[in-house]
Residue, then its C-alpha position, 0 to 999 in steps of 0.5 A: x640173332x640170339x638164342x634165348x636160354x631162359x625159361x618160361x614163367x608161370x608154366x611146368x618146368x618139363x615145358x617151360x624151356x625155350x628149347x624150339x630149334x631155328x635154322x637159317x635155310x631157303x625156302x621148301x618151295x619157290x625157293x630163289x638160290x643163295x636167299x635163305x630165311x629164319x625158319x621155326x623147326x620144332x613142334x609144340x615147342x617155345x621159341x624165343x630168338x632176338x636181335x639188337x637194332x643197329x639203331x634204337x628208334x626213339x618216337x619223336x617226329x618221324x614215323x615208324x615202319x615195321x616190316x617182315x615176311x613170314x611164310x606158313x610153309x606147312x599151313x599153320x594149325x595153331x601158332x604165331x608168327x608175330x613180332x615184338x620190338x623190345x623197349x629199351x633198358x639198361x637190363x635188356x640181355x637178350x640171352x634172357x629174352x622171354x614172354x615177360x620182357x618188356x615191349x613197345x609194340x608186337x604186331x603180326x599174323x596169329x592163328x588158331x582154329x577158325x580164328x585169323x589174327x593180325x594183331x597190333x599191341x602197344x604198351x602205354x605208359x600211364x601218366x598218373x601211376x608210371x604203370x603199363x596197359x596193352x592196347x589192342x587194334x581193332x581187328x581188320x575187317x577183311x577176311x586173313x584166311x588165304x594168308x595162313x592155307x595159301x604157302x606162299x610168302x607174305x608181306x607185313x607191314x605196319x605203319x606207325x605216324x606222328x600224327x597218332x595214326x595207324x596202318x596195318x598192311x598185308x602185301x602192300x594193301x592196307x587191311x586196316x587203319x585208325x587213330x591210337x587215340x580213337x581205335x584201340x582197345x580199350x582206349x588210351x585216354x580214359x572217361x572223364x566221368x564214370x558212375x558213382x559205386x556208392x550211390x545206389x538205387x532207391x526201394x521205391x525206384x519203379x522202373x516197370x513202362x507199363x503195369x496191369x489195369x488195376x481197375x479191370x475186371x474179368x468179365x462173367x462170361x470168361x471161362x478159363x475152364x475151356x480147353x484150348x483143344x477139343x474132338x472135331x465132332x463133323x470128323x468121319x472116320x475113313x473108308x477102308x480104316x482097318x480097326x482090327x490091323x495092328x500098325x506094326x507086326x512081327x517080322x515073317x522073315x525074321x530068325x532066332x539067333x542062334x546064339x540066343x540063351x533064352x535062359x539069358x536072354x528071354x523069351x524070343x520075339x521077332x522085331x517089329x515091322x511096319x504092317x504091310x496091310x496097312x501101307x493101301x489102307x487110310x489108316x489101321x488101329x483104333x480110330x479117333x476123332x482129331x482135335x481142333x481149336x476150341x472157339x470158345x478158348x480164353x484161356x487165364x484171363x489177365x488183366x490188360x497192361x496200361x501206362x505205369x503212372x510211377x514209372x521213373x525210367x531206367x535207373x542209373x547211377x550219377x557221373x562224378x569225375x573220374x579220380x583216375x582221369x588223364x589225357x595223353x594227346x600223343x599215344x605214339x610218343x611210346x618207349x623207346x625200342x631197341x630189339x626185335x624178337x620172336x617169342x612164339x609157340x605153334x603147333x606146326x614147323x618150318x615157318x619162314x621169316x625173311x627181310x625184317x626192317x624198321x625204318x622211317x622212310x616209306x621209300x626205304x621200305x618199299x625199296x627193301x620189299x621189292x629186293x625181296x618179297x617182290x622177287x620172291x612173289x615173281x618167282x612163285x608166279x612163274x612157277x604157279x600151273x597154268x589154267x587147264x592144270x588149276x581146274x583139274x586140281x580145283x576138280x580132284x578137291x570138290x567132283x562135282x566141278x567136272x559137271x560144271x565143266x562139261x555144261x560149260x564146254x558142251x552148251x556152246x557146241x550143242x547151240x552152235x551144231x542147232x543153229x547150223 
């Protein structure tokens, strides 16, 4: 692995250094004796850390199988932990490995906030212009969260296939899946047809479905002049209303402050409180009669809506062919790659890296997933609490499961002292 000794582009020069310290150590927790990983160690820092391939991988017949482990030792608040496979170039100097150095692919786990991330990003070359555009997965649709708050050591794989199609898998379960061609976003191949910009829409171009009756009329017994709301004349005022009450009265118990300047502060009055008259009482104050609904509210009278004899529809503009068109068939005939890095910056330490492999045989993968993460899932399962010792746990986090616990405990005893 090499340390990158470069800075960052485009950021303050009091920042912009990769200066993020790694270490090579074992695990905080569930740790298994001589297997160290690649650990993340600063905070608020850019990291950036890269290594050759004993062998380059050129997208030819075969596919391609990128897989790692990644262990959020701490949680993760805001940070990635994703990877990048650096294409191949006679300029490729990985003391100088930093955000804009060329990929082929980055894929893996990112977070910040509420948002869980799995991305897959590859880098398209276009045809016509020689130029590259990134190509986004779309995201999986399954919830990532217990990956990132769990602590435990996952499993990334993604999956790479001649025939142009796509896997993204956590633990060995699939998460997500498609076609190069048909799920990235935006799509490799752009329309063949787009919208004219010079043709514009005509003056006259009425696009209204439906338009006022120009022959109506108001009748002559519409009044707009009637409220919606009138006094409910059948309405009587309680008995036992006191008129005279005020709702709200001084406080008895109240007490001028002492500190109270009245030549600062006024003239001194007690707080009002609810009056307590009126608390037996239908109701204290000025009685007045409630409203209701007038029967004879029209309100504005408008004329009634018919259908638009001009209407034209929806106007857009004509197709012409696209200038810019081009159908690549084979998207995962991609730039070939020679390194791996890790180019991150995250607000949480001590992320842990293990196992990284890029090969073509599933067999090999699988092999190299078993004689790591395999063992490592085994170990953190022997070492989980039992049963009693997680419901005690879940109990201290949310109290209101030791009510569920004792109904659950003491419904059976109680039905079975009942019928015996």
């Amino acid at each position: 692995w090499v340390l990158s000794k470069t800075k960052k582009e485009d950021t303050d020069d009091n920042i912009s250094k990769y200066d993020g310290r790694w270490e090579v150590e074992e695990l905080k927790e569930n740790r298994m004796s001589g297997d160290r990983g690649l650990v993340l160690k600063s905070v608020a820092k850019h990291h950036a850390i890269s290594a050759m391939l004993t062998k380059a991988f050129i997208f030819n017949d075969k596919p391609l199988i990128v897989q790692y482990e990644v262990n959020f030792q701490e949680g993760i608040d805001c940070g990635g932990a994703y990877i990048k496979l650096l294409s191949s170039s006679d300029g490729l100097d990985l003391e100088y490995f930093f955000d804009k150095t060329p990929y082929t692919i980055m894929f893996g786990p990112d977070k910040c906030g509420e948002d869980y991330k799995l991305h897959f990003i590859f880098r398209h070359k276009n045809p016509k212009t020689g130029e590259y555009d990134e190509k986004h997965a779309k995201r999986p649709d399954v919830d990532l969260k217990k990956f990132y708050s769990d602590k435990k050591t996952h499993l990334y794989t993604l999956v790479l296939k001649p025939d142009d199609t796509f896997e993204m898998l956590i633990d060995q379960s699939v998460v997500g899946k498609g076609s190069l061609l048909e799920d990235m976003v935006p799509p490799v191949n752009p329309p063949k047809e787009i919208e004219d910009p010079s043709d514009k829409k005509p003056d006259d171009w009425d696009e209204r479905p439906k338009i006022p009756d120009p022959n109506a009329v108001k009748p002559d017994d519409w009044d707009e002049d009637e409220p919606s709301k009138i006094e409910d004349s059948d309405a009587v005022k309680p008995e036992g209303w006191l008129d005279d009450e005020p709702q709200y009265v001084p406080d008895p118990n109240a007490k001028k402050p002492k500190d109270w300047d009245e030549e600062m502060d006024g003239e001194w009055e007690a707080p009002q409180i609810p009056n307590p008259k009126c608390e037996t009482a239908p109701g204290c104050g000025l009685w007045v009669r409630p409203m209701k609904n007038n029967p004879k509210y029209k309100g504005k009278w408008k004329a009634p809506m018919i259908e638009n004899p001009n209407y034209q529809g929806i106007w857009s503009p004509r197709k012409i062919p696209n200038p810019d068109y081009f159908e690549d068939p084979h998207p995962f005939k991609m730039t070939t790659i020679s390194a791996i890095g890790l180019e991150l910056w995250s607000m949480t330490s001590n992320i842990y890296f293990d196992n990284f492999i890029v090969c073509s045989e599933k067999e090999v993968a699988d092999r190299w997933a078993a004689d790591g993460w395999g063992l490592k899932k085994l170990v953190a399962s022997a070492n989980e609490p039992g049963m009693f010792s997680q419901l005690v746990t879940a109990a201290e986090d949310h109290p209101w499961l030791w009510v569920l616990y004792i109904l659950t405990l003491a419904l059976p005893v109680a039905l079975g002292v009942l019928f015996c």
